[in-house]
C-alpha positions in Angstrom: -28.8 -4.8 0.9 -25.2 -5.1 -0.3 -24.6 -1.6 -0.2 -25.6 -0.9 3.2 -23.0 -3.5 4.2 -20.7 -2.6 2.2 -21.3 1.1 3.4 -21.6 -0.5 7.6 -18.2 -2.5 6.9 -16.6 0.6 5.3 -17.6 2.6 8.4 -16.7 -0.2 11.5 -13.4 -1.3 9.0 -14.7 -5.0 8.5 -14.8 -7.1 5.7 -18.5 -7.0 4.4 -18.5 -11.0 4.5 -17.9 -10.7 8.6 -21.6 -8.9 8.6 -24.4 -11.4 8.7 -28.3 -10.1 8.2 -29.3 -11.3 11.9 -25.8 -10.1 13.1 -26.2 -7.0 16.2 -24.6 -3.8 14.5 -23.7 -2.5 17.9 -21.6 -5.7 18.6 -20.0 -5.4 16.0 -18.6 -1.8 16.7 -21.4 0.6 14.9 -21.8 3.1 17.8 -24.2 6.0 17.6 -22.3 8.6 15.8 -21.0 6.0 13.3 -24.8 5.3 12.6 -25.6 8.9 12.2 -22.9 9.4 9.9 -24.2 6.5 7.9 -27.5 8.2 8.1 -26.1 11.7 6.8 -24.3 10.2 4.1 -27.5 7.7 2.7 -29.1 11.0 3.1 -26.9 13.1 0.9 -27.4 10.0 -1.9 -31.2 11.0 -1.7 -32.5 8.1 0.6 -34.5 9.6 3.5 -34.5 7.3 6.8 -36.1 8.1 10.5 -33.3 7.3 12.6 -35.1 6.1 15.6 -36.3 3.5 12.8 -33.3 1.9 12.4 -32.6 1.9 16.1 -35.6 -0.3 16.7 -33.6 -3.3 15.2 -29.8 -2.6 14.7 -29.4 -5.3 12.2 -28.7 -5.5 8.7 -31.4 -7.5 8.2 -34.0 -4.6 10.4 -32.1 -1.5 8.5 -33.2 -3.2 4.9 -36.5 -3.5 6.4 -36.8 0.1 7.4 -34.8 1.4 3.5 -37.4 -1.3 1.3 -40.4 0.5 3.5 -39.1 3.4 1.9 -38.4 3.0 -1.2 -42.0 1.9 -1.4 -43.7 4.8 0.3 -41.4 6.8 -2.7 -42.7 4.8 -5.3 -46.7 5.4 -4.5 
């Protein structure tokens, strides 16, 4: 989970501390395109998300939900 925030603060320029599991992305200035971006670039490191999965809850807490679903699905 620490390197999605570290990889949302890096995006939105905020301190990683400032980003709180429960804490709306959205509000905190991750638009749409800044998402995607973050999408692409997990992507390119070989972690495969459904977009419209993480747009279901726009928290850090929801987007480590949707990556651990994942990772699982990978491992079976």
């Amino acid at each position: 989970m620490e390197t999605l925030r570290r990889d949302i603060a890096r995006m939105i320029h905020a301190d990683p501390s400032e980003i709180g599991a429960d804490d709306n992305l959205m509000d905190l200035g991750l638009d749409s395109m800044r998402a995607m971006a973050l999408v692409l670039s997990w992507e390119q490191q070989g972690l495969k998300l459904d977009f419209s999965e993480l747009a279901a809850d726009v928290t850090l807490a929801g987007w480590w939900a949707v990556v651990a679903r994942q990772q699982d699905m990978e491992r079976t």
